[in-house]
ZATOR-738510 format. One line per 2 residues: their letters; for each residue x negated, y, z of C-alpha. Coordinates in nm, 2 decimals, decimal comma, m for minus. Layout:
N
a = X Y Z  ...
# end
This chain:
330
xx = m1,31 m1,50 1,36  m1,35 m1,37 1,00
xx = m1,46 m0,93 0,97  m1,63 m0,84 0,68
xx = m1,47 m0,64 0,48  m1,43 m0,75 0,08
xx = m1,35 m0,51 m0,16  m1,37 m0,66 m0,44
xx = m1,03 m0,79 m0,41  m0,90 m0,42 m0,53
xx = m1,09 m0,37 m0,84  m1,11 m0,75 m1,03
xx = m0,97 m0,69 m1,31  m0,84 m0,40 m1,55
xx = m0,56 m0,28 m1,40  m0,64 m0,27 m1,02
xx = m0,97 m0,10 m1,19  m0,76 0,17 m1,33
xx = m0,54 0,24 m0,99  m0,88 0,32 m0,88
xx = m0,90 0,62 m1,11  m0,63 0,84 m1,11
xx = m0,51 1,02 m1,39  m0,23 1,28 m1,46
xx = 0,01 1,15 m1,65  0,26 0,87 m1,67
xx = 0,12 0,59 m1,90  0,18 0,20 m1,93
xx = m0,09 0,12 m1,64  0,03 0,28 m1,35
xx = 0,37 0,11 m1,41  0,49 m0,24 m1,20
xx = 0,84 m0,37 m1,39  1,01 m0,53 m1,07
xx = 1,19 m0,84 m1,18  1,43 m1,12 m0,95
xx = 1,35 m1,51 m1,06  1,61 m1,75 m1,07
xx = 1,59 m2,10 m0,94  1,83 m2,19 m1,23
xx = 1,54 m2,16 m1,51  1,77 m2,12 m1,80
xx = 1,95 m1,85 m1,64  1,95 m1,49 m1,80
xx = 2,22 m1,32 m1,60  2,27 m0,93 m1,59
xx = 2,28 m0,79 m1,24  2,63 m0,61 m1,21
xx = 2,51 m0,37 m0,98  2,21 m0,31 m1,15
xx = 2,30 m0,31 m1,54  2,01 m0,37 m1,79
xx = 1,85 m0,60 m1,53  1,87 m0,96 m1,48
xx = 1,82 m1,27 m1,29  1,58 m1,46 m1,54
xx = 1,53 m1,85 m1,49  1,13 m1,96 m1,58
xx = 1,23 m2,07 m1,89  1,37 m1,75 m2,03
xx = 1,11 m1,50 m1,91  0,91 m1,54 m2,18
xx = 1,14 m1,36 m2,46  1,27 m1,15 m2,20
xx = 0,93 m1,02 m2,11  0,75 m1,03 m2,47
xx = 0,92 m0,73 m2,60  0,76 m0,50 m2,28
xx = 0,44 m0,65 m2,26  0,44 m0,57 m2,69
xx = 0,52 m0,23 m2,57  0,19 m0,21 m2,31
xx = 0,35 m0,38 m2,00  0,05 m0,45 m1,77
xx = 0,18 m0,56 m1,47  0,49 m0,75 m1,30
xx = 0,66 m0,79 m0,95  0,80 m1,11 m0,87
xx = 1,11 m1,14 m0,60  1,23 m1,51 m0,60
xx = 1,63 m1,62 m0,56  1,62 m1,92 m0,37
xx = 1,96 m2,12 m0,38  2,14 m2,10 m0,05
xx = 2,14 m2,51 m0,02  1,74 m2,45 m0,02
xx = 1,75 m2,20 0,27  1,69 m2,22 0,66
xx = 1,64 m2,06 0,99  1,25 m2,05 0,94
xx = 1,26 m1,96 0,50  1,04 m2,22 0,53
xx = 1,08 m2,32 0,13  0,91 m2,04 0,02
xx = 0,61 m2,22 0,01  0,79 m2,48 m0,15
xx = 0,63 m2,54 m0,50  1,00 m2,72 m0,59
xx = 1,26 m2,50 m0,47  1,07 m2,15 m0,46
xx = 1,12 m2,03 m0,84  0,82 m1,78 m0,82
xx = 0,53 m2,07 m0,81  0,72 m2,20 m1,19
xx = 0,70 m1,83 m1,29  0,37 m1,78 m1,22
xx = 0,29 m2,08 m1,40  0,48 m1,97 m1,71
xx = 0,38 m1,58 m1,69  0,02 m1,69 m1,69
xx = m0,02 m1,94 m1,95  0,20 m1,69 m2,20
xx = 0,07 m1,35 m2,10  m0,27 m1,38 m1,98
xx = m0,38 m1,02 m1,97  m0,05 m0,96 m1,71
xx = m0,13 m0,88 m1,38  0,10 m1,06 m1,15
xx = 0,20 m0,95 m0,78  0,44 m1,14 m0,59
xx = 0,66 m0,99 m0,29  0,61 m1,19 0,04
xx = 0,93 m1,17 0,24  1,15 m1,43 0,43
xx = 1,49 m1,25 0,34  1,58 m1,39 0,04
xx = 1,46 m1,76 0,21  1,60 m1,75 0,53
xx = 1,98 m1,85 0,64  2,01 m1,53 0,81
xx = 1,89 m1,27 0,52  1,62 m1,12 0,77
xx = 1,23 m1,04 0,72  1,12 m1,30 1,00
xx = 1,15 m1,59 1,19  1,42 m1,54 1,48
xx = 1,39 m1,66 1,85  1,69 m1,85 1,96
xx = 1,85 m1,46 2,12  1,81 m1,35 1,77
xx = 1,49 m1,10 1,78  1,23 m1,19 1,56
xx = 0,96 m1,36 1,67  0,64 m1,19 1,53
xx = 0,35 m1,47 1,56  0,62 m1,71 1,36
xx = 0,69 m1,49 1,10  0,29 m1,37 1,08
xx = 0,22 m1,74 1,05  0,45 m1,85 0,72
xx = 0,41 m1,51 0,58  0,04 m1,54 0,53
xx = 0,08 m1,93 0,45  0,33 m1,78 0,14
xx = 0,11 m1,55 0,05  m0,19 m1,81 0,00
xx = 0,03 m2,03 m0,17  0,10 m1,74 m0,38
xx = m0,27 m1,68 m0,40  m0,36 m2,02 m0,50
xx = m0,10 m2,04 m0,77  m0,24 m1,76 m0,91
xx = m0,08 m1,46 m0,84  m0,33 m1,13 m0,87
xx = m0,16 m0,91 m0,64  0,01 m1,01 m0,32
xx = 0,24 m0,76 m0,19  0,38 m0,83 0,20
xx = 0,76 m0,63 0,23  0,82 m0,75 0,57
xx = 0,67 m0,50 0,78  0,54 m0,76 1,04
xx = 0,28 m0,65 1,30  m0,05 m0,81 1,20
xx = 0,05 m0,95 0,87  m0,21 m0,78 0,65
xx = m0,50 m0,91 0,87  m0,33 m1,22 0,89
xx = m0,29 m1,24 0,48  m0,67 m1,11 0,44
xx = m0,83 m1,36 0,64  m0,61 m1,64 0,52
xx = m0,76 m1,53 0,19  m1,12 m1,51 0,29
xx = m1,12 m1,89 0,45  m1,04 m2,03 0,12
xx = m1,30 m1,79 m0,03  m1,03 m1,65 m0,26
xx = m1,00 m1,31 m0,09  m1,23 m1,11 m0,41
xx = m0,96 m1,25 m0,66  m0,66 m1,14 m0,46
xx = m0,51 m0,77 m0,43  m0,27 m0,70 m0,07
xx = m0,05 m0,42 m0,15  0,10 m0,36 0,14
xx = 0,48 m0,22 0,18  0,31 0,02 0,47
xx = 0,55 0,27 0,49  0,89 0,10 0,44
xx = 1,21 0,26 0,58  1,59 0,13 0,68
xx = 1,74 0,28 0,39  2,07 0,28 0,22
xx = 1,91 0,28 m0,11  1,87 m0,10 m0,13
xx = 2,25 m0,24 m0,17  2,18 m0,34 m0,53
xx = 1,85 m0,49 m0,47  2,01 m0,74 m0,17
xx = 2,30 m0,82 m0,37  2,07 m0,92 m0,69
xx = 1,85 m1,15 m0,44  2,10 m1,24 m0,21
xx = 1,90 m1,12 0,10  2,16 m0,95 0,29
xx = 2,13 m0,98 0,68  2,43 m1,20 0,75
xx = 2,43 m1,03 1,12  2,28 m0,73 1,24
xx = 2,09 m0,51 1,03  1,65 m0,40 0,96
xx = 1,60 m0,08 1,19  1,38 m0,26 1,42
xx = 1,13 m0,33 1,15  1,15 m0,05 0,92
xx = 1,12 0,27 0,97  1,36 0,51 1,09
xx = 1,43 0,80 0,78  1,28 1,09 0,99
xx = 0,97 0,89 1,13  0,72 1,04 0,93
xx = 0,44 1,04 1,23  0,54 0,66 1,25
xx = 0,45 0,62 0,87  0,13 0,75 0,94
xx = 0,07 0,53 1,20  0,17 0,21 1,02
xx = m0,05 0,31 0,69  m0,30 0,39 0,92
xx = m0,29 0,02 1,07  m0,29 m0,19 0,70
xx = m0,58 0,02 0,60  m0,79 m0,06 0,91
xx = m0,66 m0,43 0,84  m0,76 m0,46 0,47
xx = m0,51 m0,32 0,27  m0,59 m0,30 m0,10
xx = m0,32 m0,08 m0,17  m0,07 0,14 m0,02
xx = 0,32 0,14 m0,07  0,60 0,44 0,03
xx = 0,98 0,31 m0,04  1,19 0,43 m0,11
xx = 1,09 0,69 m0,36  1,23 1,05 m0,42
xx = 1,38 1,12 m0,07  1,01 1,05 0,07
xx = 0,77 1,23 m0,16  0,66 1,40 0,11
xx = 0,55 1,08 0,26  0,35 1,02 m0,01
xx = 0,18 1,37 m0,01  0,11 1,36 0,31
xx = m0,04 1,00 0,25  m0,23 1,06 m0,02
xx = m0,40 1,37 0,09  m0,50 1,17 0,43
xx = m0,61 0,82 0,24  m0,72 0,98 m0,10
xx = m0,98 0,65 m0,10  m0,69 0,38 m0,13
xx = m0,46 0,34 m0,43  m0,10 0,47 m0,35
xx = 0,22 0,26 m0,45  0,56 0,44 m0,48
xx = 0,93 0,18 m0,50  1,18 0,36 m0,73
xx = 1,48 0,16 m0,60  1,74 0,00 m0,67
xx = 1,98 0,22 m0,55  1,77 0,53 m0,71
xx = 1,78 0,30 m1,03  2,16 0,29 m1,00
xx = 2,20 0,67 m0,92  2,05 0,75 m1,20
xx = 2,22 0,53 m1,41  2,54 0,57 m1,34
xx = 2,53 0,96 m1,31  2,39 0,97 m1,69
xx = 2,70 0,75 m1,78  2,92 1,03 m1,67
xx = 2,72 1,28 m1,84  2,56 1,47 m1,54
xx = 2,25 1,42 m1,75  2,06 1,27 m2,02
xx = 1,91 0,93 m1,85  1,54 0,98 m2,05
xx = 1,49 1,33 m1,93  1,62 1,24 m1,56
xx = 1,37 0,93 m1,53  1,06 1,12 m1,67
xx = 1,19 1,40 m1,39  1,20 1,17 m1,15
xx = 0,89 0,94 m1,21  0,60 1,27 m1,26
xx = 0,81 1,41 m0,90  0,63 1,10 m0,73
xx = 0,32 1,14 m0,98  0,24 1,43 m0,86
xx = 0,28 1,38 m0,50  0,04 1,13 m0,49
xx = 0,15 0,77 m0,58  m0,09 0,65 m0,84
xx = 0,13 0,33 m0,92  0,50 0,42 m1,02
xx = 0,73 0,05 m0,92  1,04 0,13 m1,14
xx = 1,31 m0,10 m1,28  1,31 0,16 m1,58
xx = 0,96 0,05 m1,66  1,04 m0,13 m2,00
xx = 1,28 0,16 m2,11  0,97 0,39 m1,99
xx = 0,75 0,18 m2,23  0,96 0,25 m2,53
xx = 0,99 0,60 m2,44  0,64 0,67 m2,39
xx = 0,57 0,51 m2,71  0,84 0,75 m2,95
# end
């Protein structure tokens, strides 16, 4: 059985070396620009739900992307749109190097933007038949060793492809030990970041995000792997387990109606970089509430982003990232 510890999987390069030192303001390296990959690779198509984002085939993220890395974009999140002939029970193609768009984008992303740290969700939803996080027994509950075992094969793949940062969503018992030793067989673990999704709760704030991914639950819904809204102690106790299992980096989502999460997070693990997931529906809210003039969008973003700065979160995952790029350079 592999325990040592590595840590140099947290600090290998320039950005992960500058979550490491927090500072107190919003600039260009605490931001992660979420973004869904097509498996049609000439596809740019804006999200309707989400307007100003898009699902981006391979072949167009390059002039999608240059304008925001020329603006001081330093690193990406990857969530892949599998075509529904391409899914099954098990998600099973996501460690397929043909139908699982993210391996192409990798590819593409690396050879183009070199200095771009890439992390890649790890999640069966948007691969499996049934839109859940796991593997299912045949009475429909999900069947945790399964799910551990094709989770941590994804994210070697993932690994291996080259992604920098691998970032588990599922909220699987035992996947962060499973994903780090995975890593250390292969001898890769010092090049790979896991940022785990540690405290992820059932929220109604993800409707746009499933519709742009198609990862909607075609039957039941996620309470009994994420987090009940109130379960704050449970939080604990689930950040509590990824950092004892090797978790580079933290994660709270969503973001504003759990900053106190994240203070109470960051004051108990001050040693471990802390994530926070502006999401889609926050994205949305915002949005569409500047549209009707309840406020400016610019001042409403900044607001909301240096609310979760100064909580705790060192790293700010926001869809607004490229529009906060521009902004922070006027």
């Amino acid at each position: 059985m592999i325990s040592h510890k590595i840590i140099q999987g947290g600090y290998f390069n320039d950005t992960l070396r500058s979550w490491q030192t927090r500072t107190s303001r919003i600039d260009p390296q605490c931001l992660i620009y979420p973004i869904f990959i097509s498996s049609d690779e000439n596809v740019l198509e804006e999200i309707k739900r989400l307007p100003g984002q898009y699902r981006i085939g391979a072949n167009k993220l390059k002039e999608h992307l240059r304008p925001a890395v020329e603006d001081g974009l330093r690193t990406v999140l990857l969530f892949g749109i599998m075509k529904n002939e391409h899914k099954d029970d098990m998600g099973s193609n996501i460690i397929s190097t043909h139908h699982n768009p993210v391996f192409q984008a990798i590819k593409v992303l690396k050879q183009e933007f070199p200095s771009l740290t890439i992390a890649c969700d790890v999640c069966l939803c948007g691969y499996t038949s049934h839109g859940h996080c796991g593997v299912l027994t045949n009475s429909g509950v999900i069947d945790n060793r399964k799910s551990v075992e094709l989770i941590s094969n994804a994210a070697l793949s993932y690994a291996h492809a080259g992604c920098d940062i691998v970032a588990p969503s599922d909220v699987m018992d035992g996947r962060i030990k499973a994903i780090s030793d995975a890593l250390k067989k292969d001898n890769i673990r010092n090049k790979v970041s896991i940022m785990s999704y540690s405290a992820k709760f059932a929220s109604c704030f993800y409707g746009p995000f499933r519709d742009a991914a198609g990862s909607a639950p075609t039957f039941g819904d996620r309470r009994c792997y994420q987090l009940p809204p109130g379960a704050s102690g449970l939080a604990n106790r689930l950040i509590s387990r990824d950092i004892k299992e090797e978790a580079d980096i933290l994660m709270v989502k969503p973001g504003m109606i759990y900053l106190d999460v994240v203070k109470d997070t960051k004051t108990k693990y001050p040693n471990h970089p802390l994530a926070i997931y502006q999401v889609s529906g926050e994205y949305a809210m915002l949005y569409y509430a500047s549209q009707h003039g309840a406020f400016e969008l610019k001042k409403a973003v900044f607001e909301s982003l240096e609310s979760m700065h100064r909580a705790g979160a060192d790293i700010l995952i926001t869809y607004y990232a490229p529009q906060v790029l521009k902004w922070l350079k006027e």
